[in-house]
C-alpha positions, 0 to 999 in steps of 0.5 A: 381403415389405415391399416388395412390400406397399408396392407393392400400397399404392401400387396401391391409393391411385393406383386410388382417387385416380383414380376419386374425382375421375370419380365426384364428377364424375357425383354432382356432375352428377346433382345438377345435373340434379336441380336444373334441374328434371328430373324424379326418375325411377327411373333417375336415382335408380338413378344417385344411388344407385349412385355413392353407393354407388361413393364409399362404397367408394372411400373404404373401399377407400382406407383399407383398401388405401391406404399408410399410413405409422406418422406418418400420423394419420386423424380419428374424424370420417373413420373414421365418416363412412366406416363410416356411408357404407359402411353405408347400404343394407347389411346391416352395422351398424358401431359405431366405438367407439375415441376420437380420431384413430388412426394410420393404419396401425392403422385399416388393419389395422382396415379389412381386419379389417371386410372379413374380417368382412364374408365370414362375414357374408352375412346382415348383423349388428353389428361393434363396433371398439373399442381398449383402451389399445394393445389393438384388439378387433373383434367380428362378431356376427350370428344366422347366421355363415358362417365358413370355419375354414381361411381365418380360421386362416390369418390367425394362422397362417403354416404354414396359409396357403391360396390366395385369390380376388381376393374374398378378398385381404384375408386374404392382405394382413391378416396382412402388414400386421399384422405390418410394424405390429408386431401380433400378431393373436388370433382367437376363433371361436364359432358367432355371433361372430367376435372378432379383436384385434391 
């Protein structure tokens, strides 16, 4: 099973890295025809707006599916720059709450807990990550959740797991990667807030 995490890691951190450069590439050329004086029509400003928002996700997408290795560390600077520009124009608020540098393969675990979260959450909310000594705590809150009960339970629940879309490949992975951590994962479901900790 390790192996074929490592894998998909692997996948993951080669797509990124290869799409990173082309769309700095067209970010950096849009900026360029902006400073020449072309004209800020809607269009160009859909095209700003859109590899804006493709960085955005690349870098997440990075973090959340990318290998990480147990030495690997990653700057609070990074994780919330990340957040806040996975954030913008969004309905999800995030509040990264835990100090310092963490170790890379617990902010993954952190990342695919955001992603679950962002499924029950269609309406926007608030998620809070924070970490208590070696304890992670993350909280989705929102006036309106869309919780599917079997797909969470399958996250602590190896005789429940059910299959998943493309779309939700991050409760497949979630469970994998807590477990080559050595983390147990935890979960509380109440009808406007999601608690996970590991």
């Amino acid at each position: 099973m390790k192996a074929r995490s490592d894998i998909a890691a692997m996948i993951g951190s080669r797509i990124c890295h290869d799409l990173i450069s082309p769309l700095g590439a067209i970010g950096n050329g849009v900026e360029l025809l902006s400073m020449t004086g072309v004209a800020q029509s809607p269009e160009m400003a859909l095209i700003a707006e859109s590899v804006e928002n493709a960085n955005a996700r690349i870098r997440f997408f990075r973090i959340a599916y990318g290998a990480a290795s147990e030495d690997q560390t990653i700057a609070r600077a990074e994780i919330a720059s990340t957040l806040a520009a996975a954030a913008r124009g969004g309905r999800l608020s995030y509040f990264w709450e835990a100090e310092g540098d963490q170790p890379r393969n617990l902010v993954r675990i952190a990342f695919l807990v955001l992603q679950c979260l962002e499924t029950a959450m269609p309406y926007g909310g608030d998620i809070h990550i924070r970490r208590d000594g070696e304890t992670w705590e993350i909280t989705g809150e929102a006036d309106k959740l869309k919780i599917d009960e079997q797909l969470w339970t399958s996250l602590i629940s190896a005789r429940k797991r059910v299959a998943v879309t493309p779309a939700l490949v991050q409760f497949m992975l979630l469970p994998i990667v807590a477990q080559e951590s050595g983390r147990v994962i935890a979960l509380k479901l109440a009808p406007e807030r999601i608690v996970l900790r590991f």
